[in-house]
DOMAR-684041 format. One record per residue: x, y, z of N, C-alpha, C in turn. Coordinates in Angstrom, 1 decimal. Layout:
% DOMAR-684041
n.c1;n.c2;n.c3;ca.c1;ca.c2;ca.c3;c.c1;c.c2;c.c3
X;Y;Z;X;Y;Z;X;Y;Z
...
% end
This chain:
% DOMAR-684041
n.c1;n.c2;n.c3;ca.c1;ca.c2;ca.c3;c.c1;c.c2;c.c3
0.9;-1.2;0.0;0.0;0.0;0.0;0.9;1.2;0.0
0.9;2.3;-0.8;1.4;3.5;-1.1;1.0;4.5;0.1
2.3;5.8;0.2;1.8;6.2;1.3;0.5;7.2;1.1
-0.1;7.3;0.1;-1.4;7.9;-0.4;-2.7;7.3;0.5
-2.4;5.9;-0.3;-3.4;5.2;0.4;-3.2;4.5;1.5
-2.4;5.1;2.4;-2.1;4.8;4.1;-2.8;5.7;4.4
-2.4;7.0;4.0;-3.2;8.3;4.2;-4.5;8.3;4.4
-5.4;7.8;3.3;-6.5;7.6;3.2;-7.0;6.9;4.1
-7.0;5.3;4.6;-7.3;4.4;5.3;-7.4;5.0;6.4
-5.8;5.7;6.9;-5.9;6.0;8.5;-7.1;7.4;8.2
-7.4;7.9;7.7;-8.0;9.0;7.5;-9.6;8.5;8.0
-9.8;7.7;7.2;-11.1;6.9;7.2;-10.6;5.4;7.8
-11.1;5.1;9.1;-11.0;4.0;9.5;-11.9;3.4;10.0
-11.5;1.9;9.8;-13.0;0.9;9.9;-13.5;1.1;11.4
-14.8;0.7;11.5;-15.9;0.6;12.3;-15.4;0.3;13.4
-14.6;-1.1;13.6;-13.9;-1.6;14.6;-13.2;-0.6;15.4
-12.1;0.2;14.3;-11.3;0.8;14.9;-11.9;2.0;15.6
-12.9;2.6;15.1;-13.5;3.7;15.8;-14.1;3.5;16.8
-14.7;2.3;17.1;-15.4;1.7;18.9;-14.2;2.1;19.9
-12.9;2.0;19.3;-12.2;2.0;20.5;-12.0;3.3;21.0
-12.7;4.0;20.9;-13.0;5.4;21.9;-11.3;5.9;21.7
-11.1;7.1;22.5;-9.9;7.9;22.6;-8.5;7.4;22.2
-8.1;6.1;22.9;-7.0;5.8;22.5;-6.2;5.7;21.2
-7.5;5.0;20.6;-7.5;4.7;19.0;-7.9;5.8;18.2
-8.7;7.0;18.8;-8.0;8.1;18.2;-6.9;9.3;18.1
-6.1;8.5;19.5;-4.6;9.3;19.4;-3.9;8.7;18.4
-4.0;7.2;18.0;-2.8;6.3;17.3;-3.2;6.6;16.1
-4.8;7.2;15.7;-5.0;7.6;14.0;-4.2;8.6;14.0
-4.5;9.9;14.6;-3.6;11.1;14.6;-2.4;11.3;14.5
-1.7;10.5;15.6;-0.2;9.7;15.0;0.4;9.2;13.7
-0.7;8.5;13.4;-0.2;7.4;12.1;-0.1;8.9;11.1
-1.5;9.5;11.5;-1.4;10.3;10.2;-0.7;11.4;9.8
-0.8;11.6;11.2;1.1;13.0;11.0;2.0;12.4;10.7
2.8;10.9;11.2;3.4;10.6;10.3;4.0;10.4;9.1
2.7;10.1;7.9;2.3;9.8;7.1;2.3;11.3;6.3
1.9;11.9;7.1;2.0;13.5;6.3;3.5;14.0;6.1
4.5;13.2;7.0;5.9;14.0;7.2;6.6;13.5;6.2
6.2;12.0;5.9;6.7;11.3;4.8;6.5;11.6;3.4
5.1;11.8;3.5;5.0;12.4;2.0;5.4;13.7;2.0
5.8;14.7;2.9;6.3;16.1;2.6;7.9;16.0;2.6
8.4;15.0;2.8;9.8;15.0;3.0;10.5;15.4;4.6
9.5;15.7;5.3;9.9;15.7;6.4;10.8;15.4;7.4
10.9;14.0;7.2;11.8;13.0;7.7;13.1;12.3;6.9
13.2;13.1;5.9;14.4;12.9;5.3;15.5;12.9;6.1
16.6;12.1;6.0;17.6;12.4;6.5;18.7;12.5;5.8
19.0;12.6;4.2;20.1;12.7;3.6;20.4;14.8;3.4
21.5;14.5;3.6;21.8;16.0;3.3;22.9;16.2;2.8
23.3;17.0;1.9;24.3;17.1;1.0;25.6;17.3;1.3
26.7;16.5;1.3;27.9;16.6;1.7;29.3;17.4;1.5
28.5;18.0;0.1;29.7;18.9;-0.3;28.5;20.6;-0.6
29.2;21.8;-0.7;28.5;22.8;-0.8;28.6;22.9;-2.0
29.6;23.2;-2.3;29.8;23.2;-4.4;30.7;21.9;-4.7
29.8;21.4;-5.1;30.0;19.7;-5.7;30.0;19.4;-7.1
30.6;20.3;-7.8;30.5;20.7;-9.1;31.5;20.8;-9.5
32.3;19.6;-10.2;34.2;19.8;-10.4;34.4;19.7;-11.8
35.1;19.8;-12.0;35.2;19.6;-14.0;37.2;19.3;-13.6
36.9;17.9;-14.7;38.7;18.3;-15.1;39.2;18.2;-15.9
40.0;19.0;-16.5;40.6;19.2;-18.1;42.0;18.8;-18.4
42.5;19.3;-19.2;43.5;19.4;-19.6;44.3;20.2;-20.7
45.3;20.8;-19.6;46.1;21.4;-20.5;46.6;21.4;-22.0
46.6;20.1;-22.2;47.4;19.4;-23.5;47.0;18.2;-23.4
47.2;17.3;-24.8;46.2;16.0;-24.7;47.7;14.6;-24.4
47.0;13.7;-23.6;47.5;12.6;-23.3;47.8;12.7;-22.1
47.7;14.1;-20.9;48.1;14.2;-19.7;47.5;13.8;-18.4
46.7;12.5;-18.8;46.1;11.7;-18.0;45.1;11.9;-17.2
43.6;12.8;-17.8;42.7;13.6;-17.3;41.7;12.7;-16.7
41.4;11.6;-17.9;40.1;10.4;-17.3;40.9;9.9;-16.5
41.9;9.2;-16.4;42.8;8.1;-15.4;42.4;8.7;-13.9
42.8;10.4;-14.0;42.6;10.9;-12.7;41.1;11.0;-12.1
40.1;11.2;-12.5;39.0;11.4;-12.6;38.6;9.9;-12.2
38.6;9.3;-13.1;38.1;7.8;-12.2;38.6;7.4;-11.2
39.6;7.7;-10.6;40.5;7.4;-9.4;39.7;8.2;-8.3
39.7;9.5;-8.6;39.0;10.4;-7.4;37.6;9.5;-7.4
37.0;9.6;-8.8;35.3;9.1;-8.5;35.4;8.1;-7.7
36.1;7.1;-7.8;36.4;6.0;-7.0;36.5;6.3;-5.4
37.8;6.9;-5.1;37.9;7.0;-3.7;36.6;7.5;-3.1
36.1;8.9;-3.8;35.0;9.5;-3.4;34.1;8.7;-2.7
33.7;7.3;-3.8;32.4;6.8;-3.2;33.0;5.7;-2.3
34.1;5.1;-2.5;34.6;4.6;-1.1;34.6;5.2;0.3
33.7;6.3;0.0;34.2;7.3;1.8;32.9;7.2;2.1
32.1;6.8;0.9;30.5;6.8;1.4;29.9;8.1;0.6
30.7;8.9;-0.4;29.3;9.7;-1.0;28.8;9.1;-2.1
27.6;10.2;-2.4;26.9;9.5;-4.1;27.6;10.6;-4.8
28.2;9.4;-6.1;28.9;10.2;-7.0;28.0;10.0;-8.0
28.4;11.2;-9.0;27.8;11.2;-10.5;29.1;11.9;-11.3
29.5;10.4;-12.2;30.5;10.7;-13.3;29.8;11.3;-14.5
30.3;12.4;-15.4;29.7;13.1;-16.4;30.9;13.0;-17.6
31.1;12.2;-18.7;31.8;12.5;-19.4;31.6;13.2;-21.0
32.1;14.5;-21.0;31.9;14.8;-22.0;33.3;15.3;-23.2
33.5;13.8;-23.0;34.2;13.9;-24.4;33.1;12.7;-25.4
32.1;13.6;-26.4;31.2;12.9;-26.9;31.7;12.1;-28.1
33.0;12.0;-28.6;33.2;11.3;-29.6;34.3;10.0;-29.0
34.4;10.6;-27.8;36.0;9.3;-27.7;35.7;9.7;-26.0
34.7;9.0;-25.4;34.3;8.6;-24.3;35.3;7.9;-23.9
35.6;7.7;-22.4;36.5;6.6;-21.9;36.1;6.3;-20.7
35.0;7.1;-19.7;34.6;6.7;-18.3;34.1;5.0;-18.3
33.7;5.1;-19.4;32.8;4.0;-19.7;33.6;2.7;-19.1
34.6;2.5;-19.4;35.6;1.2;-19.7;36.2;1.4;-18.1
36.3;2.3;-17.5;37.1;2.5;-16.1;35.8;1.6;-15.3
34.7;2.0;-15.3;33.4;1.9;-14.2;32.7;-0.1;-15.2
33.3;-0.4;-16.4;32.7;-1.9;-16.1;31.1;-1.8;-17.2
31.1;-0.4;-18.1;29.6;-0.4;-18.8;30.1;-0.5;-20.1
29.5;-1.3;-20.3;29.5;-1.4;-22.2;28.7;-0.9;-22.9
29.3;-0.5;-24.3;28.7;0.7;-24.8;28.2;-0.1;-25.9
26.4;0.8;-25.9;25.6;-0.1;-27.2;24.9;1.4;-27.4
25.0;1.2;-28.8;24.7;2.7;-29.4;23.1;3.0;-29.3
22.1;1.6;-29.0;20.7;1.9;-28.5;20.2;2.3;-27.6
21.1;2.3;-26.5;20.8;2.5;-25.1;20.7;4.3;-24.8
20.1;4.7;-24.5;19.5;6.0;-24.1;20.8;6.3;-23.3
21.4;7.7;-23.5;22.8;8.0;-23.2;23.1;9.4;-23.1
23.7;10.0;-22.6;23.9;11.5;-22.4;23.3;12.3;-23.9
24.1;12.0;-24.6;23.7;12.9;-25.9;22.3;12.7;-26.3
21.7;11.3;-26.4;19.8;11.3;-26.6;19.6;12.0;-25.4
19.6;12.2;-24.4;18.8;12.8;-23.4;19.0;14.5;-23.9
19.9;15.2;-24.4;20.6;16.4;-24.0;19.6;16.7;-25.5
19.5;15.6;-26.3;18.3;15.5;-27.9;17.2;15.8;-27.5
16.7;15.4;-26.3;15.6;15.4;-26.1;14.9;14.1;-26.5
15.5;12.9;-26.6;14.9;11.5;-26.6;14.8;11.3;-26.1
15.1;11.2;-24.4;14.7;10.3;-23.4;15.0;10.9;-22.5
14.5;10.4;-20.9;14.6;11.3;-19.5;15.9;11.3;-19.3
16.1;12.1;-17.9;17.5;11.6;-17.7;17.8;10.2;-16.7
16.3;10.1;-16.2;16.5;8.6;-15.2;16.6;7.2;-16.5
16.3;7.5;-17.7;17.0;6.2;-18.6;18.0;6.6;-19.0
18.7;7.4;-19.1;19.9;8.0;-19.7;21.3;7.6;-18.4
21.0;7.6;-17.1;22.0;7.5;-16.0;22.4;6.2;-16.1
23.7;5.6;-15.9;24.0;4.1;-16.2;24.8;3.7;-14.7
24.6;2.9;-14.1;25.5;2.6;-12.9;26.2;1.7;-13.0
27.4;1.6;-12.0;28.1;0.1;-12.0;27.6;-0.7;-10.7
26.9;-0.2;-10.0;26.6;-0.3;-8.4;26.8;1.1;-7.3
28.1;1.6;-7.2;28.5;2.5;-6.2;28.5;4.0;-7.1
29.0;3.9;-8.6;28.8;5.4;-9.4;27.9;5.0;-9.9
27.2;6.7;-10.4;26.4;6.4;-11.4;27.2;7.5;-12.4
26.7;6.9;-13.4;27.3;7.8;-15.1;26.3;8.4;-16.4
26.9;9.5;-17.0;26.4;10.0;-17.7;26.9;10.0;-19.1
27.0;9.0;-20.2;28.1;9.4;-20.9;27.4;9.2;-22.4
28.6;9.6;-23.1;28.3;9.2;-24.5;28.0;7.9;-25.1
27.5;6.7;-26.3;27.6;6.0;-26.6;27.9;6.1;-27.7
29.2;5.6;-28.4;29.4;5.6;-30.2;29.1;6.3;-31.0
29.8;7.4;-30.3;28.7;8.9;-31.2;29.9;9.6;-31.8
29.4;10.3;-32.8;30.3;10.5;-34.4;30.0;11.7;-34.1
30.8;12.4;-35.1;30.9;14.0;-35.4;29.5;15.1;-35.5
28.5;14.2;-35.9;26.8;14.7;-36.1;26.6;14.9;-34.8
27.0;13.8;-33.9;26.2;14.1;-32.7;26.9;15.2;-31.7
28.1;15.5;-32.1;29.1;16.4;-31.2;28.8;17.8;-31.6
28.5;17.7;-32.9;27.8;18.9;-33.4;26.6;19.6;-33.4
25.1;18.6;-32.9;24.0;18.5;-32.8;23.9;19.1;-31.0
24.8;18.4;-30.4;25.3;19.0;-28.6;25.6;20.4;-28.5
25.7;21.0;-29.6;26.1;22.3;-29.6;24.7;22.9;-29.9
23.3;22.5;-30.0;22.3;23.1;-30.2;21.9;23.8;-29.1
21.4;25.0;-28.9;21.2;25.7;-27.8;19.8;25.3;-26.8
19.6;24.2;-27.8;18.3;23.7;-26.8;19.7;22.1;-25.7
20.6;21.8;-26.6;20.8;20.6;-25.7;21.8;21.6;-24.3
22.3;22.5;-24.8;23.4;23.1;-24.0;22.6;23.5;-22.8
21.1;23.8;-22.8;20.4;24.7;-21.8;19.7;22.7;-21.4
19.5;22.1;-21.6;19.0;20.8;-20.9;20.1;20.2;-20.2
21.3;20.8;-20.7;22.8;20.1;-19.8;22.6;21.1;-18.4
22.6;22.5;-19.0;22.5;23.2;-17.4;21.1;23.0;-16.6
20.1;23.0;-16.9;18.9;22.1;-16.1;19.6;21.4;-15.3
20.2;20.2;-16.3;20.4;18.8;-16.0;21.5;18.9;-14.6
22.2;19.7;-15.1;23.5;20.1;-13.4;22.9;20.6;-12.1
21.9;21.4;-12.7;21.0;22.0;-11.5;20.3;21.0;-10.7
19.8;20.0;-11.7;18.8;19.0;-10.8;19.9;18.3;-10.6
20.8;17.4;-10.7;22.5;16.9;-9.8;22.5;17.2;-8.7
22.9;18.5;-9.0;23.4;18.6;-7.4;22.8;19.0;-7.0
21.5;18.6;-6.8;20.5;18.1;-5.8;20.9;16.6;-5.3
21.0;15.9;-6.1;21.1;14.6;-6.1;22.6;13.6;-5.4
23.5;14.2;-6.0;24.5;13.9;-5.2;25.5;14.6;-4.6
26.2;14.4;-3.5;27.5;14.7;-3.4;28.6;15.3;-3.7
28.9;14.5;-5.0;29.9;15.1;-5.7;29.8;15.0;-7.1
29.8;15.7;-7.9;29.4;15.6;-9.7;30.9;16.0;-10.5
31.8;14.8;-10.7;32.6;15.5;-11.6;32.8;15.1;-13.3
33.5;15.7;-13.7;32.8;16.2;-15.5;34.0;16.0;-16.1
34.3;15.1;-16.6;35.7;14.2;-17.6;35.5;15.6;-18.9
36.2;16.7;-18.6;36.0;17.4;-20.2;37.2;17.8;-20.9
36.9;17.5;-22.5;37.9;18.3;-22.8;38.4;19.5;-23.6
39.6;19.8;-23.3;39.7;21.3;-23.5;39.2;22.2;-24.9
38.1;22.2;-24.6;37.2;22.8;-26.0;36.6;23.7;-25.8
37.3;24.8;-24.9;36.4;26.2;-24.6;35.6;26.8;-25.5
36.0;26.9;-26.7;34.9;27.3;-28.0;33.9;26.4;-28.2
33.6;25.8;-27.9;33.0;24.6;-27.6;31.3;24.8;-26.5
30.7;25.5;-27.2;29.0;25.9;-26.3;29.1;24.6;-25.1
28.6;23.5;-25.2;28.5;22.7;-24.4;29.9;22.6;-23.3
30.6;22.2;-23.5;32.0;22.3;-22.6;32.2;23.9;-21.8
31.6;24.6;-22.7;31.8;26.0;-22.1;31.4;26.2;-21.1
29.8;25.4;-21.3;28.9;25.8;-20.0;29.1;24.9;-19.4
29.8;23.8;-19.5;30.5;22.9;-18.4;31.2;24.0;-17.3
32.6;24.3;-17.8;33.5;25.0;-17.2;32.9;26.5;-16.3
31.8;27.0;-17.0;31.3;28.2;-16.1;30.3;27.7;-15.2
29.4;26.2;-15.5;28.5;26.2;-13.8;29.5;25.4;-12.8
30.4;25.1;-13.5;31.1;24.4;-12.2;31.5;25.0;-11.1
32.1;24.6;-9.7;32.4;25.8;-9.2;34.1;25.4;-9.0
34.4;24.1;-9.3;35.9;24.0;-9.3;36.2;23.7;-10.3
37.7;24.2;-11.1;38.0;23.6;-12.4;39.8;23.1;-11.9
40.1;22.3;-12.3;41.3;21.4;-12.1;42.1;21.0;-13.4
42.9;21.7;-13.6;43.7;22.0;-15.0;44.8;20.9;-14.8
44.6;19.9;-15.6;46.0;19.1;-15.3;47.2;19.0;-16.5
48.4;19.4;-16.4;49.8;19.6;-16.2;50.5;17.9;-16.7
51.3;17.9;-17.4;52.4;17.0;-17.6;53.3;17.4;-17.9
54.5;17.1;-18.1;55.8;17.7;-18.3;56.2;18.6;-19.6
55.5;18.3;-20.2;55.3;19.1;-21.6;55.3;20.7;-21.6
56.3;21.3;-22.6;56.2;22.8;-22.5;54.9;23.2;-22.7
54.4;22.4;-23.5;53.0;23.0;-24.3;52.2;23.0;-23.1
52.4;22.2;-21.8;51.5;22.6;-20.9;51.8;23.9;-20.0
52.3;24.3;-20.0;52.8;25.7;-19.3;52.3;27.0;-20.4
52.4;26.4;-21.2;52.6;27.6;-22.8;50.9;27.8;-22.7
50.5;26.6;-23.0;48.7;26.7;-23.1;48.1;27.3;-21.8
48.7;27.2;-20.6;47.8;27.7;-19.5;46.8;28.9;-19.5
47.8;30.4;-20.0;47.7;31.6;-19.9;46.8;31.3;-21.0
46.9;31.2;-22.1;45.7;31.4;-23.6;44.3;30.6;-22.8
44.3;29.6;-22.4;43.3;28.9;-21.8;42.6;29.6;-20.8
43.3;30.0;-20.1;42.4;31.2;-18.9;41.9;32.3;-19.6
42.6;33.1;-20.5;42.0;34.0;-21.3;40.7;33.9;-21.7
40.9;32.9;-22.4;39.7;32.2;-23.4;38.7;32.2;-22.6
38.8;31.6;-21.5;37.4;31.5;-20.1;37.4;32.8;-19.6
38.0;33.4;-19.5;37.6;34.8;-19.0;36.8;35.5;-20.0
37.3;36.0;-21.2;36.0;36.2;-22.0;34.9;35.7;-22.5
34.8;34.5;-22.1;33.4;34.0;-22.1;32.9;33.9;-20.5
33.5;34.2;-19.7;32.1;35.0;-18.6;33.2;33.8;-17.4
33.9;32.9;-17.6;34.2;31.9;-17.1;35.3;32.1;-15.8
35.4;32.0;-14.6;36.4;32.8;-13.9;37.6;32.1;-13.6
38.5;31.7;-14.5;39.1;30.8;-14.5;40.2;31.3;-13.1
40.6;32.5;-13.1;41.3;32.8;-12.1;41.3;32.5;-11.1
40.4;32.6;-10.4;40.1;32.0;-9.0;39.4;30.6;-8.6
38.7;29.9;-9.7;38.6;29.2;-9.6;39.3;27.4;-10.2
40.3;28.1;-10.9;41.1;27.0;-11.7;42.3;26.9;-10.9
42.9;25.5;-10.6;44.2;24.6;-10.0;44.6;23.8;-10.8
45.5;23.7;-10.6;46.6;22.7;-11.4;47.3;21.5;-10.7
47.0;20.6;-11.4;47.7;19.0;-10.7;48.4;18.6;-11.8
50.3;18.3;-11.2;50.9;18.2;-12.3;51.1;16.5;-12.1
51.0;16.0;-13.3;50.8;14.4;-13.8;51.9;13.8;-14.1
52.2;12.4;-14.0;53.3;12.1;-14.8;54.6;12.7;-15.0
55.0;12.8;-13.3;56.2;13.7;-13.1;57.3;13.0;-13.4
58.5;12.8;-13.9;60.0;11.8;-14.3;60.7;12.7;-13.6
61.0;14.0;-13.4;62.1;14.4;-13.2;62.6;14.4;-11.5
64.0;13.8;-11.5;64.3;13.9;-10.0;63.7;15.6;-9.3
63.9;16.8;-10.0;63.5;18.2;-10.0;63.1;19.4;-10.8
62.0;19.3;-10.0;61.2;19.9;-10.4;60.8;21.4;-10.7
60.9;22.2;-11.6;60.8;24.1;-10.9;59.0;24.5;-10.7
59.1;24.7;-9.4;57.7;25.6;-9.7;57.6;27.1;-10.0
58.6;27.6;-10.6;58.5;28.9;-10.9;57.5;29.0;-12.0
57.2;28.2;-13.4;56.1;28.2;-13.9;54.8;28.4;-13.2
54.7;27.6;-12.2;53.5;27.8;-11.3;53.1;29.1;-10.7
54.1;29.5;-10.1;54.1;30.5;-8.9;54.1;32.0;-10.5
55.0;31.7;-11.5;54.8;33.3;-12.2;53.3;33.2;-12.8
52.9;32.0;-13.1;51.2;32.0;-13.5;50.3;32.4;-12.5
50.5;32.4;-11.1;50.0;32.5;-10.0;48.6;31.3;-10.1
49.6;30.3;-9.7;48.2;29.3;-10.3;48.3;28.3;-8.9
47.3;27.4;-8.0;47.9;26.4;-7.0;47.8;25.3;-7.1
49.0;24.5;-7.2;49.9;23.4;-7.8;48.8;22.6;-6.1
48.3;22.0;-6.9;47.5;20.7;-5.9;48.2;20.1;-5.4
48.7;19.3;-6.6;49.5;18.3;-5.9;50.6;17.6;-7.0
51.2;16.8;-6.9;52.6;16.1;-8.4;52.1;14.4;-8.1
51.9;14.1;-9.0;51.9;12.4;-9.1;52.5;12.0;-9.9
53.6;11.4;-9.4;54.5;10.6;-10.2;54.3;9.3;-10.9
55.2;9.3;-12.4;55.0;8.5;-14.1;55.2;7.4;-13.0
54.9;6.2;-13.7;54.9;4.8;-13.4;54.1;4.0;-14.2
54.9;3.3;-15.1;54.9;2.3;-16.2;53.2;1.7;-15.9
52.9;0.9;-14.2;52.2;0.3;-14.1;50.9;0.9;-13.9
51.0;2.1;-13.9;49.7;2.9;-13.8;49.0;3.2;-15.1
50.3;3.4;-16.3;49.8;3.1;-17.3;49.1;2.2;-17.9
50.0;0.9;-17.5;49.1;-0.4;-18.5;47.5;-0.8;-17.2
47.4;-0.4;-16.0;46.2;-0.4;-15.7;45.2;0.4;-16.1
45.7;1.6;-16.5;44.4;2.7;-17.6;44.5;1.9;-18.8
45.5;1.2;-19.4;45.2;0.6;-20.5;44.4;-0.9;-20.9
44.4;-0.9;-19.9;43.9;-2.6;-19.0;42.0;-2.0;-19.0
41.9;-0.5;-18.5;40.7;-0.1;-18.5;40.4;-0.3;-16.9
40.7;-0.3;-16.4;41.1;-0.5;-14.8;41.6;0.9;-13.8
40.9;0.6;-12.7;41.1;2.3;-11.7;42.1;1.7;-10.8
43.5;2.0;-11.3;44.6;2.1;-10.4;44.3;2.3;-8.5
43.8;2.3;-8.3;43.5;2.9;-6.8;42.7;1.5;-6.4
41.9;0.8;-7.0;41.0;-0.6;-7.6;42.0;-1.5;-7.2
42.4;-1.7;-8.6;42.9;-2.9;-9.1;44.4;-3.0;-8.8
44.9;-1.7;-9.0;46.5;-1.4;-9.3;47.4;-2.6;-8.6
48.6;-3.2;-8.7;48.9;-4.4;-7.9;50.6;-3.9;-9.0
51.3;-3.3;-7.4;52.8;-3.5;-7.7;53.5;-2.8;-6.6
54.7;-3.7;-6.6;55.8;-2.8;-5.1;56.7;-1.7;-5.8
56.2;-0.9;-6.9;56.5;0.4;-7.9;56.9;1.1;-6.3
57.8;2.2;-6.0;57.8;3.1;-5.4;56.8;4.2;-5.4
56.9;4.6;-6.8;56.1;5.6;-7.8;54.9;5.3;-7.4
54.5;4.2;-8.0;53.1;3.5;-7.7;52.5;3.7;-6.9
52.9;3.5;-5.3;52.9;3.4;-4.2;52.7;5.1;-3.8
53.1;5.8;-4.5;53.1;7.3;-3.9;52.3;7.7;-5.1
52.0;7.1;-6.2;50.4;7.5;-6.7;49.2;7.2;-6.0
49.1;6.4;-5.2;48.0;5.7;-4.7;47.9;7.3;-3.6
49.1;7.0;-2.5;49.0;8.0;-1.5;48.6;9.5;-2.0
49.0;9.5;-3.3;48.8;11.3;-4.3;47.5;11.5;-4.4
46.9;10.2;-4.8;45.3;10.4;-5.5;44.4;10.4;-4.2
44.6;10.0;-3.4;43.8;10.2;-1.7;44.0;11.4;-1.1
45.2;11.9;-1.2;45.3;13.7;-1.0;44.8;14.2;-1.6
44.3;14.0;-2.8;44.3;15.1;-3.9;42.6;14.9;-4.1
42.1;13.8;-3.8;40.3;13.5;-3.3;40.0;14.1;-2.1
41.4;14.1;-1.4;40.6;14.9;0.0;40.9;16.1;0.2
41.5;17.0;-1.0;41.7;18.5;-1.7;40.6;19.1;-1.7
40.0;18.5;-3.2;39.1;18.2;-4.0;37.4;18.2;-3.0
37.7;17.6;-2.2;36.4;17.5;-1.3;36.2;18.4;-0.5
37.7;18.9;0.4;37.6;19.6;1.2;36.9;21.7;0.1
37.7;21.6;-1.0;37.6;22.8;-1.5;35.9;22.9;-1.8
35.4;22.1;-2.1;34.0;21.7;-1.9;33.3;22.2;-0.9
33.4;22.1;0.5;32.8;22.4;1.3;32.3;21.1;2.3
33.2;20.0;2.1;32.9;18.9;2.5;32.5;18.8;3.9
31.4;18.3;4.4;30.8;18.0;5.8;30.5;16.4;6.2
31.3;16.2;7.1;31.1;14.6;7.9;29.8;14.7;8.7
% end
């Protein structure tokens, strides 16, 4: 029985129950304020763990391990006990997919048909058990281009508004395609952006044009963008790049062969990972700091 028609019943109660004089009309009264607290939400007890739970991570330059990192945080995240919601919007060359265990079938109702306007977003969300995801399916250049319609770009920002209602923590696999309507409005409802760094000049060189670029489109990259540098080799390191950009260096996680072939394996290092790597070993400890960064800049509440 639905709590409608609990409602009802206790409202209107049988014959029997009404002989029993006063008593049995304190326990209606009861039942039914209860019943009223339930349907108003009254008695909820979930309450939201982070204040701006809205992360996006990018990248500087391509190959500098943006999904790898992202599925590691999503991971630890919901190992601590929140509800996460992975968002990937790289719509032609998805990769959350393969980290979290979901196979991609191009029928299945999926970020891009929802953002079309084909289907809700409760058929469109895919879980493994502990995440849930929002992602692309097998989708080609039409549909990357069709994402750019100003009706899908305004159902993505709906779609973030009704999120973070819903969970915890919402972070957003994007790539760096500021001209890009959809991605754009990624980067400005978010309220944290996480620029990630590899050893590459062209990541230093791209920083400044990249903040630009978000600044004139309304986006505050200044204060709200940090940098995690990836795939560190060198015994030494300069942070004078960092400090003349005035940018804050999160944190360094150091290269290691085996961290690679477990993103290549399609596997969440933090999971699965299995080796006495030194490096390795102080990736694991990097990616737990850098989740409890990430959470704390949030507004995170135990």
């Amino acid at each position: 029985m639905g709590l409608l028609d609990k409602l009802k019943s206790t409202l209107n109660p049988s014959e029997d129950v009404e002989n029993n004089g006063e008593i049995a009309s304190d326990i209606l009264k009861d039942k039914a304020s209860t019943i009223l607290k339930q349907l108003s939400g009254g008695d909820a007890k979930y309450v939201r763990k982070l204040v701006d739970n809205v992360v996006t991570f990018t990248g500087a330059s391509g190959g500098v391990g943006v999904s790898t990192i992202v599925s590691n945080i999503a991971s630890l995240a919901a190992d601590s006990g929140l509800n996460v919601m992975v968002i990937d919007l790289n719509i032609m060359y998805p990769i959350q997919h393969t980290f979290f265990g979901i196979e991609q079938k191009i029928e299945r109702p999926d970020l891009v048909s929802y953002l079309l306007g084909k289907n809700s977003l409760g058929e469109s969300v895919m879980s493994n058990g502990s995440i849930s995801l929002l992602i692309p399916n097998n989708r080609g250049l039409m549909d990357s281009i069709n994402c750019e319609m100003q009706s899908a770009v305004n159902n993505f920002a709906s779609t973030l508004d009704q999120l973070r209602k819903m969970f915890d923590l919402i972070i957003i696999d994007a790539p760096m395609l500021v001209e890009h309507l959809l991605i754009n409005t990624a980067f400005y409802l978010s309220n944290q952006i996480y620029l990630v760094w590899d050893e590459s000049i062209s990541s230093i060189s791209n920083t400044e044009r990249i903040r630009r670029n978000m600044l004139a489109s309304g986006i505050d990259a200044y204060s709200k963008m940090k940098v995690i540098l990836n795939k560190k080799t060198s015994v030494n390191y300069s942070k004078y790049p960092i400090e003349k950009l005035n940018l804050e260096l999160v944190d360094v996680l150091p290269f290691d062969v085996a961290i690679i072939e477990c993103g290549l394996r399609s596997k969440i290092f933090c999971q699965k990972g299995s080796t006495s790597s030194k490096n390795a070993g102080e990736f694991y400890h990097k990616m737990v700091s850098i989740t409890n960064t990430v959470l704390r800049n949030g507004g995170f509440t135990k």
